[in-house]
N, C-alpha and C positions, 0 to 999 in steps of 0.2 A: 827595797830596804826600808825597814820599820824608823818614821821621822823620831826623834826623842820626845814631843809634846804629843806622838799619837794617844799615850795614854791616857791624857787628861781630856780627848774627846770619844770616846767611846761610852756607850751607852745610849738611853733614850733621854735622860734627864743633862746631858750635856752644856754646859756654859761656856759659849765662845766669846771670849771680853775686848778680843783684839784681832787688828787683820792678820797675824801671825795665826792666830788657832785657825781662822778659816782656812788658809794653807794647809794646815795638818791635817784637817778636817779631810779637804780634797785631794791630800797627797794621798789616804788611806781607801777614799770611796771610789776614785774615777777610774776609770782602765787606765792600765800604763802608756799606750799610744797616745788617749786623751790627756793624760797628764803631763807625757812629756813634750804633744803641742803646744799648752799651754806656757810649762815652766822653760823650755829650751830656749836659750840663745842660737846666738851663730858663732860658730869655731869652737874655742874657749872658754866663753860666757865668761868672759875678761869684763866686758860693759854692761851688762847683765847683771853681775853681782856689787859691780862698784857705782852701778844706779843708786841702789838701798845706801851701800858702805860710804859714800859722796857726803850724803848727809849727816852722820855721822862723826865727820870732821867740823861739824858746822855747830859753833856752842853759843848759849843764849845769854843776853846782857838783859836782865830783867828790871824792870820800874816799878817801885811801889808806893804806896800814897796815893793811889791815883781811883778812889771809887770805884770799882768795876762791879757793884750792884747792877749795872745793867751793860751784858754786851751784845751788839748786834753783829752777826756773823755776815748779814746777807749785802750783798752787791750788782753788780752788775758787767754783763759780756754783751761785748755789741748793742749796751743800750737797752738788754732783757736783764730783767731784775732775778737774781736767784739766791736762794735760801742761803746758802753758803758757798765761797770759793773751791768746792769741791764738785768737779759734775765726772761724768763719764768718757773716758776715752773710746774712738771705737775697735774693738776686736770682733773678729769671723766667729763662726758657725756656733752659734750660743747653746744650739741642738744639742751637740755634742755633751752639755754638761746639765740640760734640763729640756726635760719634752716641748714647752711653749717656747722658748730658745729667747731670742729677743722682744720677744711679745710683755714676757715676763719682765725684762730689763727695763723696757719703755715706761712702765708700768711703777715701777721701783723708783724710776727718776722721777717720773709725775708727780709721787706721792710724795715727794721729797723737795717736790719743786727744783732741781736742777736741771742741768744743760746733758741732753744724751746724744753722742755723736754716732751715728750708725752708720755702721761699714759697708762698703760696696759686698762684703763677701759675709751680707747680715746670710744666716740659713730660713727666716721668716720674710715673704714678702713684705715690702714699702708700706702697700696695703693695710697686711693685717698689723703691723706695726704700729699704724698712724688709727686705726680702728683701735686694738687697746688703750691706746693713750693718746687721748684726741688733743686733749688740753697741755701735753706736756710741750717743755722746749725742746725741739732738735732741729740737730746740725746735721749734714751727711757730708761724709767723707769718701771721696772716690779717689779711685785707683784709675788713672788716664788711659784707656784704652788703644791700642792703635789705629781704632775703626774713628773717627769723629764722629762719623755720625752716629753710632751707639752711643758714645760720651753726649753729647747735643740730646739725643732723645731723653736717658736716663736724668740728666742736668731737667730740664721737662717737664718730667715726670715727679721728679724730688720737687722742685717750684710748686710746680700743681698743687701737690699734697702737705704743702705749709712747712717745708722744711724752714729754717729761717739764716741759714748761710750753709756754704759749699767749702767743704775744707779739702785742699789737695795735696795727696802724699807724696814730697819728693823723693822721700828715700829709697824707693824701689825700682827704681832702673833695670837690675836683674834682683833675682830674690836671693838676698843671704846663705851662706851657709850653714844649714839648721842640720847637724848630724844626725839628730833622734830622729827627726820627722824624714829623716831619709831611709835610715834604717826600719823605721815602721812603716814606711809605702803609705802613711796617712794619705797623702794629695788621691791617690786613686779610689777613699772613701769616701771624700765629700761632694757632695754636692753646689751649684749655687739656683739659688732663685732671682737676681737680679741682674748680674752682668753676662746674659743671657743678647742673642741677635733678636734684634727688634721681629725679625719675622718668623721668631718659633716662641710659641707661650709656656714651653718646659721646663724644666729644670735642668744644669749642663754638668755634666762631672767637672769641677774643680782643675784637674788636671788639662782639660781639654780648651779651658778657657781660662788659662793662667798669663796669657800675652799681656804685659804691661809693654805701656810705650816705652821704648828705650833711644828714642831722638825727642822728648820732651823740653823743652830748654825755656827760660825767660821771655824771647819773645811771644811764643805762644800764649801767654797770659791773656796777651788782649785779646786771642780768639775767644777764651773762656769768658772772660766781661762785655762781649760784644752779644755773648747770647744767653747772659742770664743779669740781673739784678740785683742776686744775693752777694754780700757779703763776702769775701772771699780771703779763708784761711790759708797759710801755708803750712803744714806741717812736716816735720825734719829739720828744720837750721838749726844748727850747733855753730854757726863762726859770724862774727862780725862783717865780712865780705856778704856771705849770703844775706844778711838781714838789712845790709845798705840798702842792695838790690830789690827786697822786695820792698820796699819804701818805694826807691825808685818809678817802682813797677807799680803804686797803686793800690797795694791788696791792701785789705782790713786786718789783717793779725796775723801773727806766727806763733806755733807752736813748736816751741823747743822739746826736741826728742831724738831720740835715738831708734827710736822702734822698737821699745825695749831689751834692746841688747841685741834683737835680731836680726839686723842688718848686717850692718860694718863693725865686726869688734875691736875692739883697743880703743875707740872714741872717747871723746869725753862722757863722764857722767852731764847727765842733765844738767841737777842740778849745778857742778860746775861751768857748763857753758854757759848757763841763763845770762850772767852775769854781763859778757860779752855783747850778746844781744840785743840786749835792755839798753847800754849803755848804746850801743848803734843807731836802733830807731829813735830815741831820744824825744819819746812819748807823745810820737808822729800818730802810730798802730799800739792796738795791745797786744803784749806776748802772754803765753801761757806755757806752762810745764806739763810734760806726763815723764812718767817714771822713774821707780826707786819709791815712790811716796805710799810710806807706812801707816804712819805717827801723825796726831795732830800736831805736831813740833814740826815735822817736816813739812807740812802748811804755811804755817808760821813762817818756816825758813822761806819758801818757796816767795813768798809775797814779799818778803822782806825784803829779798833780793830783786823785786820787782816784776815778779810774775800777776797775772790779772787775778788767774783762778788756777787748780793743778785740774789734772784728768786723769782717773783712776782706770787703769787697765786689768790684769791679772785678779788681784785683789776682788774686782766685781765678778769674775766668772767663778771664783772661788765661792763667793756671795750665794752665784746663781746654782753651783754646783750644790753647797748646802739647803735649801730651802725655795728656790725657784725666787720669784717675785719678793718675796718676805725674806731671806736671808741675802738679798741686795742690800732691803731699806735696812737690816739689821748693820750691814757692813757701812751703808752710807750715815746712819744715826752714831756707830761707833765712833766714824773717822769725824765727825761735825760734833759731836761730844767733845771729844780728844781735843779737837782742835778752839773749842770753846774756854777748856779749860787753859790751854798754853796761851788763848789771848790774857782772859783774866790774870795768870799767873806771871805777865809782863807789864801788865798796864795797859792794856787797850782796848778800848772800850768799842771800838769800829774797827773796821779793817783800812779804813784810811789812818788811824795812830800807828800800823805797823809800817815799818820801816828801816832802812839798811842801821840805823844805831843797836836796831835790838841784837846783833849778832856780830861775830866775829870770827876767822877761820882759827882753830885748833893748829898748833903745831908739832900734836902726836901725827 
């Protein structure tokens, strides 16, 4: 089905001004398996679509008088300085939407100076990864294994190679209900290169090596801090309860997410659980958002509400689908534009002036 903005990218001379067109862009170039990887929820895509629609309820109280000849976007995650509260969330097999796969992405952050989180189910080795972008920041995010000792080796191996924190996914216990990705037989296409047995140097069909640990629980934290040094994110909390806990437990940050809709549907949006969370660790840890986030307004929101920095999922493989390496930095130059403008056009001159006054919920 033809998107309605497909026809505003077509051609050679094409202008894409927003993450919306790059969408259109890739709704129209990628195979349909590849695309409905990408865009699919689980069930319904009930949370999926009211990620973006969340924000949306969310309206701005702007300030003016306040000079903003000079704004500065950039901050700081775990104590690393970066261009803007905008870096990368991590998503699988980057291949799928461009030949150097996340080689290309690594590369895009670098240039951008952001934070890029690479997925245990990157389709580029760690290696050639941390080779194209020597200089850049990253995070790796893994998926708990049931073997320990693969999770220990890989944890390791990420150390070695100057990862600079260890983000761990809760929300994948068993994998969501992804209808399309069922009905395309995708899993039996891919490949991985990294969550692989320590004693074969192959690559392992996806399918074969999809065991997530499903008796993962709070205690086991401390095995993970006992055998690594980095930083340790949680990502998945949406509720107050879980974010006591990881307090409790010592980690360095959480990331509020849903998995983009592809987990558990009916959940909350993101951006409405932030809120909760925030107010939990009671700026013990820093939190952060991934998804739904468009708009540099939804940045704005994001922080206002007391997010550190957002993390862009979808959006960047769309990036990557249009133009490999360059039409990331085009997506990340967009969203850090966008989001330059919605400071200036509030009053704030740093991203420590933004704050819970700038905004207020909608009662459409």
């Amino acid at each position: 089905m033809e998107d309605k903005m497909g026809s505003e990218c077509e051609g050679p001379e094409m202008s894409l001004v927003c993450l919306t067109d790059f969408q259109a862009h890739a709704r129209e170039h990628l195979s349909k398996s590849t695309r409905d990887f990408i865009e699919g929820g689980a069930d319904d895509s009930v949370t999926r679509d009211d990620n973006i629609a969340a924000f949306k309820r969310i309206r701005l109280r702007p300030r003016y008088l306040r000079d903003v000849s000079e704004v500065d976007t950039r901050t700081t995650i775990q104590g690393e300085e970066i261009s803007a509260p905008i870096c990368i969330a991590p998503t699988g097999f980057h291949c799928l939407v461009w030949p150097d796969g996340e080689m290309s992405t690594a590369r895009a952050a670098q240039a951008a100076g952001i934070c890029y989180i690479t997925s245990t189910f990157a389709s580029c080795s760690l290696e050639d990864i941390v080779i194209a972008a020597p200089e850049g920041l990253r995070w790796f995010q893994l998926y708990v294994h049931p073997d320990l000792q693969l999770n220990k080796q890989l944890i390791q191996r990420v150390e070695s190679l100057g990862f600079k924190a260890l983000v761990i996914t809760l929300d994948t216990p068993v994998c969501g209900n992804r209808r399309h990705d069922i009905r395309n037989q995708l899993r039996r296409n891919l490949t991985l290169t990294d969550l692989q047995s320590p004693k074969k140097g192959n690559s392992i069909p996806y399918f074969q090596m999809t065991p997530i640990s499903t008796s993962l629980c709070w205690n086991d934290l401390s095995w993970f801090q006992s055998i690594t040094r980095l930083p340790i994110i949680l990502k998945g909390i949406l509720t107050k309860e879980d974010a006591e806990l990881a307090v409790k437990h010592n980690v360095q940050g959480i990331i509020v997410s849903n998995h983009g809709g592809r987990q558990l549907d009916e959940v909350l949006a993101s951006i409405d659980a932030l809120t909760e969370v925030v107010a939990a660790v009671k700026g013990k840890i820093e939190v952060y958002l991934d998804g739904g986030v468009r708009t540099g307004n939804d940045v704005l929101k994001a922080l206002a509400l007391g997010a550190r920095c957002i993390f862009l999922g979808r959006p960047i493989l769309w990036g990557l689908a249009y133009k490999g390496e360059h039409g990331v930095k085009e997506v990340l130059n967009i969203l850090t534009n966008e989001f330059h403008t919605s400071m200036a056009l509030t009053g704030c001159r740093s991203v420590a002036e933004i704050n819970r006054n700038l905004i207020q919920f909608s009662r459409l």
